[in-house]
C-alpha positions in Angstrom: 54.6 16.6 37.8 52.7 13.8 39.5 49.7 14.3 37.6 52.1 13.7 34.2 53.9 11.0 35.8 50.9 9.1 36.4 49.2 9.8 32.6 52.6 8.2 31.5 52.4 5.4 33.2 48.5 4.8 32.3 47.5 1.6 30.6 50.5 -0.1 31.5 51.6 -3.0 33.3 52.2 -0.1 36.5 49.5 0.4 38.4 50.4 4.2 39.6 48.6 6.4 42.7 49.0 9.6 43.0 48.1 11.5 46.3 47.3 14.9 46.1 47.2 17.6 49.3 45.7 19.5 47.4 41.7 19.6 46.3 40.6 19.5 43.1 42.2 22.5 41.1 39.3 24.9 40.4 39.4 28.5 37.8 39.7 30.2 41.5 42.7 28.4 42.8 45.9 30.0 40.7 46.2 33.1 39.1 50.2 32.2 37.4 50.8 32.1 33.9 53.2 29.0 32.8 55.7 29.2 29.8 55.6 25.8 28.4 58.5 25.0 26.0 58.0 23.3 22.2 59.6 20.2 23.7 57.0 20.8 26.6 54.1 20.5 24.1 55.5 17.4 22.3 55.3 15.4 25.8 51.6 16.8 26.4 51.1 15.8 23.1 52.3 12.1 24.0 50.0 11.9 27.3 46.8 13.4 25.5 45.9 16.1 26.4 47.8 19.1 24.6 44.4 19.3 22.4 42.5 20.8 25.3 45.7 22.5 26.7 45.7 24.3 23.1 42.6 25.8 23.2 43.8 27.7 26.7 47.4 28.5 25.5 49.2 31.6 23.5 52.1 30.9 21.2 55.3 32.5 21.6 56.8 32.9 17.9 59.2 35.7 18.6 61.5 36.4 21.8 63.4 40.1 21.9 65.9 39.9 24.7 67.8 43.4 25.8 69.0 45.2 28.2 68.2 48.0 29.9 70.4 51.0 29.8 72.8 48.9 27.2 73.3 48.5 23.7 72.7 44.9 22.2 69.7 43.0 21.0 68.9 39.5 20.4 65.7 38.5 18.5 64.7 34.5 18.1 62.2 33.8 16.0 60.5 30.0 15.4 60.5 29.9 12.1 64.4 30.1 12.2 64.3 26.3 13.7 60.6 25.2 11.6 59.0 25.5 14.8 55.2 26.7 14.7 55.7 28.6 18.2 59.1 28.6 20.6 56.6 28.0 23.0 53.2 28.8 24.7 51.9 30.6 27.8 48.7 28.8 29.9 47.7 29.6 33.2 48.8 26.8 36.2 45.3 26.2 36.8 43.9 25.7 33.7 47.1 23.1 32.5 46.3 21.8 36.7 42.4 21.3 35.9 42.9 19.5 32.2 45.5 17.3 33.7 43.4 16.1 36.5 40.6 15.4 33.9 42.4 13.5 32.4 43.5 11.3 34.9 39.9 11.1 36.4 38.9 9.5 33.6 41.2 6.1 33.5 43.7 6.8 36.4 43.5 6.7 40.5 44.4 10.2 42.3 43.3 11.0 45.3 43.3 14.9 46.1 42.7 16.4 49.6 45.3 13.6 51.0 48.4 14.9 53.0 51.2 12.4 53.2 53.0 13.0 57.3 55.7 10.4 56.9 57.7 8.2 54.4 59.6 5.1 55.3 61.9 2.9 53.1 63.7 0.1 52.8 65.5 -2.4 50.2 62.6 -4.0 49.1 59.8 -1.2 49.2 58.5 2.3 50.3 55.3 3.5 52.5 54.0 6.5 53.2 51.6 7.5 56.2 48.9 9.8 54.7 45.5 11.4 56.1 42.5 12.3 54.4 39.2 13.1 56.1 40.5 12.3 59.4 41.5 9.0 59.1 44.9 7.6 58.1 46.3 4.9 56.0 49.2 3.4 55.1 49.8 2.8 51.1 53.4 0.9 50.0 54.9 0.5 46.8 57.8 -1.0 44.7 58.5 2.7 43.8 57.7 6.2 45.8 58.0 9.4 43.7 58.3 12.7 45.3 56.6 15.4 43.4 55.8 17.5 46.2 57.4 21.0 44.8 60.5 21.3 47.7 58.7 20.2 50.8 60.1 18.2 53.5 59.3 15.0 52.6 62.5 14.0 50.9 64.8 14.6 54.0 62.5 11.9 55.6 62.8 9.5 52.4 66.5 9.8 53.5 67.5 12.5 50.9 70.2 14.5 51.4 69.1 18.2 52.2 68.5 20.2 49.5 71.6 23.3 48.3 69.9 26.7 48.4 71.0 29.9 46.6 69.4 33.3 48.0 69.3 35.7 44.5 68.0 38.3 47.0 65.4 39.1 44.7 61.9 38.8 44.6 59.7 38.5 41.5 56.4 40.3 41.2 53.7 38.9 38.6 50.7 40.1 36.9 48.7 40.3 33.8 48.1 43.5 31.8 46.3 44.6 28.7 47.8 47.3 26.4 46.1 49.3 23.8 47.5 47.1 20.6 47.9 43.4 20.0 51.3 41.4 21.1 52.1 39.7 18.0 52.6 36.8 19.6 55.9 38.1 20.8 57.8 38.0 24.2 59.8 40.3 25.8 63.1 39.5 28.0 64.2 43.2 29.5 67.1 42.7 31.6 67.5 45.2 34.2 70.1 46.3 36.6 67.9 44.7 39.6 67.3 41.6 37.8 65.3 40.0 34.4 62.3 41.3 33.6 59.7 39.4 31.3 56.6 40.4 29.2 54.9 37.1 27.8 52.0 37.1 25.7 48.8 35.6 27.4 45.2 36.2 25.9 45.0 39.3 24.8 47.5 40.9 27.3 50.9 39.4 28.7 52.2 37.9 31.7 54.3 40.2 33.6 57.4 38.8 35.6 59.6 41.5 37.4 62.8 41.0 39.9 62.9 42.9 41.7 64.5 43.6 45.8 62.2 42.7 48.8 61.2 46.2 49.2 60.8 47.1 45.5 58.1 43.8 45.5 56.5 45.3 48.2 55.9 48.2 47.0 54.9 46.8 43.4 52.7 44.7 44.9 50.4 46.5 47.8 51.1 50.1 45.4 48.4 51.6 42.7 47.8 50.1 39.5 49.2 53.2 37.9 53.0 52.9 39.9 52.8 49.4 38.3 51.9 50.8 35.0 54.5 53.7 35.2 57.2 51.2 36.5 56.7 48.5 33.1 57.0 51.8 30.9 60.5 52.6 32.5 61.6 49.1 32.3 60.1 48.6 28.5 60.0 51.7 27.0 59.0 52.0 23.5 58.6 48.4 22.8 55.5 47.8 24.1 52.7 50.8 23.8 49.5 51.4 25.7 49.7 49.4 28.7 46.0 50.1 30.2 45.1 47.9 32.5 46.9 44.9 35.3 45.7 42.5 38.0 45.9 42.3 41.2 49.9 41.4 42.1 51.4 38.9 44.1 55.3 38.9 45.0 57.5 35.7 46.1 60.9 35.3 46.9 64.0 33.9 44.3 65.8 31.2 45.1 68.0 28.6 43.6 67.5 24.8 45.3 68.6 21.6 44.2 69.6 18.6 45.8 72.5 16.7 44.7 71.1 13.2 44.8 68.2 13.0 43.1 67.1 9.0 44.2 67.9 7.2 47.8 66.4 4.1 48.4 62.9 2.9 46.6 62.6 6.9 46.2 62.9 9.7 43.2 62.4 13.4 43.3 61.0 15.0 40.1 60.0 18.8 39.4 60.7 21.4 41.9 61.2 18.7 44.9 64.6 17.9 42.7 65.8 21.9 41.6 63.7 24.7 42.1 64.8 27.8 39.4 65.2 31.2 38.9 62.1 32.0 36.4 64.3 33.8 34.1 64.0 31.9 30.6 61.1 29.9 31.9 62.7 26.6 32.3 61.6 25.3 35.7 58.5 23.6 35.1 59.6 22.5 31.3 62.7 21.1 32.7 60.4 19.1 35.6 58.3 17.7 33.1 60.9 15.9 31.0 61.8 14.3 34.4 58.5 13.0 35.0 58.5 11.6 31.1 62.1 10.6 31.3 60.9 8.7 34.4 57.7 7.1 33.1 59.6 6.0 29.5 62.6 4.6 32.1 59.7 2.7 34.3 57.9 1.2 31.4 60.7 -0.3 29.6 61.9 -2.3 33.3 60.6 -5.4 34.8 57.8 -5.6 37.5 60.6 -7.0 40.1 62.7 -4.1 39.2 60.8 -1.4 39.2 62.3 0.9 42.1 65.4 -1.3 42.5 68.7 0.0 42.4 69.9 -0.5 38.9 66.3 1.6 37.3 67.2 4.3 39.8 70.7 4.4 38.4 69.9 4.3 34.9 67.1 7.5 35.6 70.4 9.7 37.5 72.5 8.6 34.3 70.1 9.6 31.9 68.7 12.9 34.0 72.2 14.2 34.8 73.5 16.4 31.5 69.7 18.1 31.2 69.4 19.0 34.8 73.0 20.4 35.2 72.5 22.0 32.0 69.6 23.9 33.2 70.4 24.6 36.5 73.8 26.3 35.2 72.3 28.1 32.7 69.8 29.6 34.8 71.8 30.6 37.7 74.8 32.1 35.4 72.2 34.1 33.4 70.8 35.7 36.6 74.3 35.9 38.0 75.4 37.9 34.6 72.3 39.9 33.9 71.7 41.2 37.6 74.8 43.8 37.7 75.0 47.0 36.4 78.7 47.3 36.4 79.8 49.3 33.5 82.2 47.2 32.2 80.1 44.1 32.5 76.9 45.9 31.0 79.5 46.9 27.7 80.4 43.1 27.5 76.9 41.9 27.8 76.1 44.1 25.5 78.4 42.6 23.0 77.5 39.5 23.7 73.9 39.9 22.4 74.4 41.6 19.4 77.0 39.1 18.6 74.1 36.5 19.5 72.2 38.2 17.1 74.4 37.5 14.3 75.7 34.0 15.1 73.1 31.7 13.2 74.5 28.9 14.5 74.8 30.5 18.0 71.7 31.5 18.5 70.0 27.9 17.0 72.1 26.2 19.3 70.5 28.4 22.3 66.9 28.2 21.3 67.3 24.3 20.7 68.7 23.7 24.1 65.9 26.3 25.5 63.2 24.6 23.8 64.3 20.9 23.6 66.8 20.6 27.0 70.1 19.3 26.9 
């Protein structure tokens, strides 16, 4: 998110740094898939550099959400809302190498530098940071926190963060079937929690929740108990799955803080709420913080920037989107993740009266796509 912060802000009368711990991202470094939402690709489109994320990305055109061992069935489809795709899959590294390309080329980054302290006050912020064993000191009128949920923001003088334990762990991959996707997604949700098939390539991404010991297992176990376990959970709806990659497992958790801004300080991204993957909103939701924050910082005064009043206005206008998706997101996990028989029956009708709601069902993939 600080890499898209900082294209925002380019060729402005802001001046932004952004310090990376990281080094530069590489086609070794990540192996997740991202679901980028329509509204997702508008911003991208707005910084510059969707062009070169396009050539990476798969469309999503059509969603089937079910559930398994359930009756009812909920399909969304772009063309319903005059959309070319509801959305795309790319893999983190790829979106993480264009975006620092991009900011190589008329921005200042520095990767490889670990921020150890933060320190504010009325009129400014600092942080301490090291980078090839030495240390410097870097202040600002304005210090944005895009560190994904670390522990910087407790020393900014944020409050500490509210944490939900799903008790669930997802497990990711990438397969290859026998016939094509169609550019179609799959949410399958199961009594142990949301499962996801999203198309990637010429394969899909594979999301499962699973418990601890299920991951485990998943994980470390043979391709084919992999294989077996996505033609339980899927059935008929996808055919011929073939082939997977090596998987990787990490635990679910909801975490949000309350307070979003303290003094000369903002959190964006997953340093503000980190969400359950189900419906793919985390990272779309963090980006509209970090262009919600750029437009908002653009539009005030040097000797404002980071004052009270623009860190009011950015709470005001981030408040209905992220409570909005943090509700959502939780109560759909919450909902989906028992396998109570009454509750499966009323789940049930609740998709296949999704299904016929026009108006229903636009409102949904609006909100999905665009935010609140």
């Amino acid at each position: 998110m600080g890499a898209a912060l900082a294209l925002g802000l380019q060729g402005s009368h802001i001046d932004p740094l952004l310090l990376e711990g990281r080094s530069a991202p590489s086609d070794s470094d990540d192996t997740r898939f991202l679901a980028l939402s329509f509204g997702s690709r508008l911003i991208l489109e707005r910084l510059g550099v969707w062009t070169s994320i396009e050539r990476e990305a798969t469309p999503i055109r059509h969603i089937e959400v079910t559930q398994q061992g359930g009756f009812g069935r909920t399909e969304l489809n772009a063309d319903e809302l005059g959309l070319a795709a509801l959305g795309y899959v790319v893999r983190y590294r790829d979106l993480a190498r264009i975006l620092s390309r991009a900011l190589e080329q008329g921005g200042r980054s520095a990767n490889g530098v670990m921020v150890t302290d933060v320190r504010t006050t009325r009129d400014f912020a600092a942080v301490d940071c090291a980078a090839d064993g030495q240390t410097r000191l870097v202040s600002a009128s304005l210090l944005v926190l895009a560190d994904g949920g670390g522990s910087l923001a407790r020393k900014g003088g944020l409050t500490a963060p509210l944490v939900r334990d799903y008790r669930q762990w997802a497990v990711v991959a990438w397969v290859r079937t026998d016939v094509g996707h169609g550019h179609c997604a799959y949410e399958r949700f199961t009594p142990s929690g949301p499962a996801a098939l999203l198309p990637a390539g010429d394969g899909y991404s594979v999301v499962l929740t699973v418990p601890q010991a299920d991951a485990e297992a998943l994980a470390s176990g043979s391709e084919a108990d992999f294989l077996n376990r996505l033609r339980t959970i899927f059935g008929g709806r996808v055919a011929g799955f073939s082939r997977c990659s090596p998987r990787s497992r990490f635990p679910l958790t909801l975490r949000y803080v309350s307070a979003i801004t303290s003094e000369r300080t903002v959190l964006v991204g997953n340093a503000a709420q980190t969400l359950h993957p189900v419906a793919g909103q985390g990272f779309n939701l963090g980006l509209r913080d970090a262009w919600t924050l750029a437009q908002l910082a653009l539009r005030t005064s040097a000797d404002e920037l980071g004052g009270r009043a623009m860190l009011s206005r950015y709470r005001r206008e981030r408040a209905r989107d992220r409570a909005s998706g943090i509700l959502v997101t939780d109560s759909l996990v919450r909902l989906f993740s028992n396998d109570t028989r009454w509750l499966r029956s009323a789940r049930g009708l609740g998709l296949a009266m999704l299904g016929f709601s026009d108006g229903a069902k636009h409102f949904l993939m609006r909100r999905m796509t665009f935010g609140a």
